[in-house]
The first five atom37 places (N, CA, C, CB, O) and aatype in JSON, in Angstrom:
{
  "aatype": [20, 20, 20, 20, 20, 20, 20, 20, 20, 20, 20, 20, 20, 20, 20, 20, 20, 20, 20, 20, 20, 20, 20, 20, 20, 20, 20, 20, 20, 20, 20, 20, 20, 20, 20, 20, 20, 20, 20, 20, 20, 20, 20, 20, 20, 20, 20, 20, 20, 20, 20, 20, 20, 20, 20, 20, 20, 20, 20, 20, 20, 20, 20, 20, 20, 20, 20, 20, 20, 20, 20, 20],
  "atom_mask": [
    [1, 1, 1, 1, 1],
    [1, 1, 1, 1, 1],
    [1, 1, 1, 1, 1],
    [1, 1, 1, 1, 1],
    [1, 1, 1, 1, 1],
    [1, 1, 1, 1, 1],
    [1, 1, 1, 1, 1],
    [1, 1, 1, 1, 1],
    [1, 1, 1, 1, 1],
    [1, 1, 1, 1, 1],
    [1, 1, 1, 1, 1],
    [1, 1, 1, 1, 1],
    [1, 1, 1, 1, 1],
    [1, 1, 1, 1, 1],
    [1, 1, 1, 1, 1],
    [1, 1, 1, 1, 1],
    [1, 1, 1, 1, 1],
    [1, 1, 1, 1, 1],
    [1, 1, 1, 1, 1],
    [1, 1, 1, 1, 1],
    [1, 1, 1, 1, 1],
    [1, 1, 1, 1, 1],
    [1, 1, 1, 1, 1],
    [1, 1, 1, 1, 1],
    [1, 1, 1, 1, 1],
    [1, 1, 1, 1, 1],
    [1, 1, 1, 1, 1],
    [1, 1, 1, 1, 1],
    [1, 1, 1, 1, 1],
    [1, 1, 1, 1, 1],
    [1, 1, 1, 1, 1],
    [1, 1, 1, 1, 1],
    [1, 1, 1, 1, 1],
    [1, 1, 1, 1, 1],
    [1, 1, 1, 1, 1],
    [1, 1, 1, 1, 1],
    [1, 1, 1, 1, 1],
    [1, 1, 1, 1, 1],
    [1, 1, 1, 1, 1],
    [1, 1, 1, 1, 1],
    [1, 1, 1, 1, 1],
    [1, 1, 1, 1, 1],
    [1, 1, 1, 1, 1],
    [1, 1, 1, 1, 1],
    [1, 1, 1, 1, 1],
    [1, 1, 1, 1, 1],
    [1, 1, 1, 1, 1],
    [1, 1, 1, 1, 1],
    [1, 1, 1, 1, 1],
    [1, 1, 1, 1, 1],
    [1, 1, 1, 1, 1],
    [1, 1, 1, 1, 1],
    [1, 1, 1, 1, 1],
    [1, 1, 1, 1, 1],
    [1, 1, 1, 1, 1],
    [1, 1, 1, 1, 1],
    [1, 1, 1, 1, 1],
    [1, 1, 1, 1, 1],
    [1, 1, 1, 1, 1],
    [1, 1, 1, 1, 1],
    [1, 1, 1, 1, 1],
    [1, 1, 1, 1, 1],
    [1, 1, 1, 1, 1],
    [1, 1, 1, 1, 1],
    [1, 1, 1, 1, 1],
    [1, 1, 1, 1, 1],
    [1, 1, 1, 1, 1],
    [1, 1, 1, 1, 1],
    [1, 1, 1, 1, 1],
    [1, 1, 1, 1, 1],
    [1, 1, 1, 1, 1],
    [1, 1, 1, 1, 1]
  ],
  "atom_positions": [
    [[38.83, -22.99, 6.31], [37.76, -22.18, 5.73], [37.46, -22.68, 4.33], [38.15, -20.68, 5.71], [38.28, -22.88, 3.43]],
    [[36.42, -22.81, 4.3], [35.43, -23.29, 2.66], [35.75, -22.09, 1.64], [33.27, -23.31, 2.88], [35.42, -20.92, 1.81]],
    [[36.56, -22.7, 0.41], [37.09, -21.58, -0.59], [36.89, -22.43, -1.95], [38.89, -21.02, -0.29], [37.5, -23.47, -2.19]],
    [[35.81, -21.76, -2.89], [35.04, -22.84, -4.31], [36.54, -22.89, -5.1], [33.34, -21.84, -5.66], [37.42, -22.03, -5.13]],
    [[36.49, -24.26, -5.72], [37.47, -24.58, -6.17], [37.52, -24.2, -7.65], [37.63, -25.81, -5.85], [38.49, -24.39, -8.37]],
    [[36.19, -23.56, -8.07], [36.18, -23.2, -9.59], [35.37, -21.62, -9.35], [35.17, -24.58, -10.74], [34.65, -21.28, -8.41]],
    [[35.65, -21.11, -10.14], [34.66, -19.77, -10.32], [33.4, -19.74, -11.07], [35.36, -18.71, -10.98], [33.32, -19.64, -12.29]],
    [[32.39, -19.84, -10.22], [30.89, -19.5, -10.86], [30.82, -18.63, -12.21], [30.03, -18.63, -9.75], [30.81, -17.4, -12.27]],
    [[30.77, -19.5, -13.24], [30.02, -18.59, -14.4], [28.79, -17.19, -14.28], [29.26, -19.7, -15.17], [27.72, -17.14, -13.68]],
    [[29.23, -16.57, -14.8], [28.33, -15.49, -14.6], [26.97, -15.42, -15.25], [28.97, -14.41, -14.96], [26.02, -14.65, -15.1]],
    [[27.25, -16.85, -16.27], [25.51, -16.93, -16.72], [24.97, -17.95, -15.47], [25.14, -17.84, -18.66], [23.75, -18.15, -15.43]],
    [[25.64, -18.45, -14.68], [25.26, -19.2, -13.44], [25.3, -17.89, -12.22], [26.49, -20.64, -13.13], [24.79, -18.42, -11.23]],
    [[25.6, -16.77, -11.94], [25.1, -16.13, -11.21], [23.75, -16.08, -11.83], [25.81, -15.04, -10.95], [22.71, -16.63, -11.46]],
    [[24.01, -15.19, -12.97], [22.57, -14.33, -13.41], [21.48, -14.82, -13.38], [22.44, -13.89, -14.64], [20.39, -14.29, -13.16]],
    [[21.81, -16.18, -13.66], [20.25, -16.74, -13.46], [19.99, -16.86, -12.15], [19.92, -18.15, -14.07], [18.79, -17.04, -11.93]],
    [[20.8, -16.81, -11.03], [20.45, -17.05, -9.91], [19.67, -15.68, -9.21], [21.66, -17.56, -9.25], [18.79, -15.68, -8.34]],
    [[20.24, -14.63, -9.84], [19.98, -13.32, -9.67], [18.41, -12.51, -10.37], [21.29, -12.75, -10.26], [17.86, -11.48, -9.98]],
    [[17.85, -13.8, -11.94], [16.89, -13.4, -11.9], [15.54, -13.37, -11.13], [16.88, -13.59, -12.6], [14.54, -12.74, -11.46]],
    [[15.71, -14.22, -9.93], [14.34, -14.13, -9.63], [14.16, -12.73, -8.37], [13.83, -15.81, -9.05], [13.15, -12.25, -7.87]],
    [[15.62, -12.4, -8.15], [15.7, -11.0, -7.33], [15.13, -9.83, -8.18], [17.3, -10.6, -6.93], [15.76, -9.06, -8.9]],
    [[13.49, -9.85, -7.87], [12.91, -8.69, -8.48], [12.05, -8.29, -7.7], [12.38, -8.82, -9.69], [11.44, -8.99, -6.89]],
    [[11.91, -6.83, -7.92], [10.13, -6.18, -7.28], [9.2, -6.53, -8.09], [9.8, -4.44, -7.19], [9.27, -6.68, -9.31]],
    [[8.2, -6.67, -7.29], [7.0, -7.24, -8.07], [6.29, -5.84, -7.72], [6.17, -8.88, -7.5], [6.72, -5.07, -6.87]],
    [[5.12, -5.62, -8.52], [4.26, -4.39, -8.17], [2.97, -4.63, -7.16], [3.69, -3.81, -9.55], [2.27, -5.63, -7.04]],
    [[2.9, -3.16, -6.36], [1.89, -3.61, -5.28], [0.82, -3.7, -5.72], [1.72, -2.88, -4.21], [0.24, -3.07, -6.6]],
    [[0.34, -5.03, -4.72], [-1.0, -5.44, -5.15], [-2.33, -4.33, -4.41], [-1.15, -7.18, -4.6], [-2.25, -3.93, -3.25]],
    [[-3.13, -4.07, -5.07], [-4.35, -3.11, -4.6], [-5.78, -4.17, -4.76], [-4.48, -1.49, -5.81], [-6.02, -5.1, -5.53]],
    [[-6.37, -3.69, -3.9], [-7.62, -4.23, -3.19], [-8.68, -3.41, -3.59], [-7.55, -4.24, -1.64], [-8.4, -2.26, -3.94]],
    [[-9.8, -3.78, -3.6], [-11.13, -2.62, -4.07], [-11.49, -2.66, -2.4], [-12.82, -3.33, -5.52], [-11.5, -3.73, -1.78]],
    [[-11.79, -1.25, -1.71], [-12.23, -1.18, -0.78], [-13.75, -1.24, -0.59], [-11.7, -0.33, -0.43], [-14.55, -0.78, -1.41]],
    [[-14.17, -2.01, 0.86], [-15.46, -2.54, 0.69], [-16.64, -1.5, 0.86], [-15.61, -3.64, 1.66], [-17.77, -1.91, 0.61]],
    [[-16.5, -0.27, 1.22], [-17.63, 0.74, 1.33], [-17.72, 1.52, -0.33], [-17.2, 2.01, 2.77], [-18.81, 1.77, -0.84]],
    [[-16.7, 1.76, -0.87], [-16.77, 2.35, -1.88], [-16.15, 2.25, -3.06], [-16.68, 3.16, -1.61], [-16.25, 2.94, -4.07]],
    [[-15.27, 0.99, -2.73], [-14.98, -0.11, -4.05], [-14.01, 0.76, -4.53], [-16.32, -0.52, -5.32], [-13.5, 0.15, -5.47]],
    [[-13.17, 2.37, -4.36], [-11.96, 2.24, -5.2], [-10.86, 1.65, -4.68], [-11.54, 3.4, -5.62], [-10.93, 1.11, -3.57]],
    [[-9.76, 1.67, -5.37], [-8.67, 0.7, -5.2], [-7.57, 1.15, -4.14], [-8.0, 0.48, -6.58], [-6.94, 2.2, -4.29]],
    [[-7.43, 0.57, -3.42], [-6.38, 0.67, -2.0], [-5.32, -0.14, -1.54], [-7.04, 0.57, -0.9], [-5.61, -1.34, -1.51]],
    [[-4.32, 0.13, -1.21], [-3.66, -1.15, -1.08], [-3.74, -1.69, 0.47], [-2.13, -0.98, -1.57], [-3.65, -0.93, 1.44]],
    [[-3.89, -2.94, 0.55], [-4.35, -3.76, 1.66], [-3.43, -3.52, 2.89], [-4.38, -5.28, 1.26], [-2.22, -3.34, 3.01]],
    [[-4.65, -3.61, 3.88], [-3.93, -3.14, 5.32], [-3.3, -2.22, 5.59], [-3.15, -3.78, 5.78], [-2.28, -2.09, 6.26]],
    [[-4.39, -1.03, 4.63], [-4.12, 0.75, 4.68], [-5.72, 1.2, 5.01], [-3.43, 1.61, 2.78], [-6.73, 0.75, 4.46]],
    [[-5.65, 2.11, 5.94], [-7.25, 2.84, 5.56], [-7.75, 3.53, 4.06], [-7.4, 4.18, 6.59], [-7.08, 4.46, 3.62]],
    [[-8.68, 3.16, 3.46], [-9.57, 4.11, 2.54], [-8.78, 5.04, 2.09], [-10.76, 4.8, 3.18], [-8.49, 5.55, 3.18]],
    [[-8.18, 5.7, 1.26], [-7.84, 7.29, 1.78], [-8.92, 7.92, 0.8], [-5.96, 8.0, 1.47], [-8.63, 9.11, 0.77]],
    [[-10.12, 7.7, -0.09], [-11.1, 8.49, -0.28], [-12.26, 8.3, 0.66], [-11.45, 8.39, -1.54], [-12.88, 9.35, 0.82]],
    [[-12.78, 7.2, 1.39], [-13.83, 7.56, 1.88], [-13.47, 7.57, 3.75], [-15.02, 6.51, 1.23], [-14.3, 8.17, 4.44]],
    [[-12.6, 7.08, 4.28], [-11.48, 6.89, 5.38], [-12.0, 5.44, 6.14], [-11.41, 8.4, 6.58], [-11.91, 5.33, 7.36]],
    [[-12.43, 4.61, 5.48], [-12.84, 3.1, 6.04], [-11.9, 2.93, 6.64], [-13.12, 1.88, 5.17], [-11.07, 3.82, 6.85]],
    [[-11.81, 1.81, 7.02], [-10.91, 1.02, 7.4], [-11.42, -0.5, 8.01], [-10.19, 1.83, 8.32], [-11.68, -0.7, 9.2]],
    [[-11.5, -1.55, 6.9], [-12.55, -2.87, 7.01], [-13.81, -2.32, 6.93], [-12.5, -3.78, 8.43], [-14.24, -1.8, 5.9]],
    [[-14.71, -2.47, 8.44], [-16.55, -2.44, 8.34], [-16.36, -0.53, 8.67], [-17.82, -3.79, 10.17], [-17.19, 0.14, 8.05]],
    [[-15.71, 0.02, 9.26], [-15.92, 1.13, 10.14], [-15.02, 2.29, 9.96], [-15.82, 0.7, 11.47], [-13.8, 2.26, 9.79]],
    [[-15.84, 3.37, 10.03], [-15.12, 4.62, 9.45], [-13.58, 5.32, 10.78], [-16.75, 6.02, 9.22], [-13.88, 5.76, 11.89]],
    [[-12.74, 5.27, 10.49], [-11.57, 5.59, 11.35], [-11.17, 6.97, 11.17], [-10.39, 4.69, 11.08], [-10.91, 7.56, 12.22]],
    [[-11.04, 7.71, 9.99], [-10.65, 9.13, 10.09], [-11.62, 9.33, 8.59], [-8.64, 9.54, 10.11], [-11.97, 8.53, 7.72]],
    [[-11.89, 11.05, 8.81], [-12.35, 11.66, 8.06], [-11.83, 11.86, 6.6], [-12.47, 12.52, 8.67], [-10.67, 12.14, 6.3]],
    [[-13.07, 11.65, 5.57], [-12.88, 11.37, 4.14], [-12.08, 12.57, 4.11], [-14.21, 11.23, 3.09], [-12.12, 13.46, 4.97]],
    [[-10.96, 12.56, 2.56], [-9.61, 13.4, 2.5], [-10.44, 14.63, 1.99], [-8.18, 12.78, 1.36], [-9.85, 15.66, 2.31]],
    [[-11.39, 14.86, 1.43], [-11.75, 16.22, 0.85], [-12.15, 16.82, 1.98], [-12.84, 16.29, -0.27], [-11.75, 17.95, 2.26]],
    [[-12.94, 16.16, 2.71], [-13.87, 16.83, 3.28], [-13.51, 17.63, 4.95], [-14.97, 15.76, 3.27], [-12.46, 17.19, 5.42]],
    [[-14.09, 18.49, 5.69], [-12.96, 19.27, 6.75], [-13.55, 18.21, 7.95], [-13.2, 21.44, 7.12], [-14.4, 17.36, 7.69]],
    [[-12.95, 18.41, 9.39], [-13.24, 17.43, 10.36], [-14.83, 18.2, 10.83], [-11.86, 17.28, 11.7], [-15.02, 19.35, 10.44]],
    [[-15.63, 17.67, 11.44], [-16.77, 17.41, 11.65], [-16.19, 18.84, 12.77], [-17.37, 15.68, 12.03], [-16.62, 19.89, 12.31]],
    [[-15.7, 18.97, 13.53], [-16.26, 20.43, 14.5], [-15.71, 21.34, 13.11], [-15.18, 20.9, 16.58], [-15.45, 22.35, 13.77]],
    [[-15.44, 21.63, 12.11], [-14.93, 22.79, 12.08], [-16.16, 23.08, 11.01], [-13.26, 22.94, 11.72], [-16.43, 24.26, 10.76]],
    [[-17.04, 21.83, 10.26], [-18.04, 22.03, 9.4], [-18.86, 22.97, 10.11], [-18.73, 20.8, 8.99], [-18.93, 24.09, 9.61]],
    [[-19.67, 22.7, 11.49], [-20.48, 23.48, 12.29], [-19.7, 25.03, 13.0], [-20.96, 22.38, 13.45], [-20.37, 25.94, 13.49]],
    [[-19.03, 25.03, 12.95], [-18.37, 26.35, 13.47], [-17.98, 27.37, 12.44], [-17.1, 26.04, 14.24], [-17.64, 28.49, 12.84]],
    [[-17.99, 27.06, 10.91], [-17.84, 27.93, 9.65], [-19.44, 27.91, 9.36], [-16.72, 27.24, 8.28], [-19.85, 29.02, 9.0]],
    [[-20.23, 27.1, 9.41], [-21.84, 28.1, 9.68], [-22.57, 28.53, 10.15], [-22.58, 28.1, 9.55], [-23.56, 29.0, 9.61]],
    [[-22.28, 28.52, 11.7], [-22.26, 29.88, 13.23], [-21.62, 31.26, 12.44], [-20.74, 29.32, 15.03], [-22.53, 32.08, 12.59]],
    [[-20.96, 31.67, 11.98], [-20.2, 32.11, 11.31], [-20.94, 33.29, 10.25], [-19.57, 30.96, 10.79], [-20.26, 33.89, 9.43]]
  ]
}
């Protein structure tokens, strides 16, 4: 079995250890309404997702319940 014949300096770890970092997530301007999203997520203000709308914008209520609160 392979056993180092000297002990690694610890300013020879550390540097090996600096490039083990988080980097911060990168955000995208989304293309219907340009605020910032992070990529290969839907919209969550207007509910895009690429060219085409996939779920309903976050404020707003789902489309049957708009028409059934003004029957009402």
């Amino acid at each position: 079995m392979a056993v180092p014949k000297q002990k690694q300096s610890s300013a020879r770890r550390d540097k090996r250890r600096a490039q083990h970092k988080i980097s911060a997530p990168t955000y995208n301007l989304c293309p219907q309404c340009h605020s910032p999203r992070l990529p290969h997520r839907v919209c969550p203000e207007c509910g895009h997702y690429g060219r085409r709308q996939v779920q309903e914008p976050a404020g707003q209520p789902p489309l049957g319940e708009e028409q059934s609160q003004q029957s009402q």
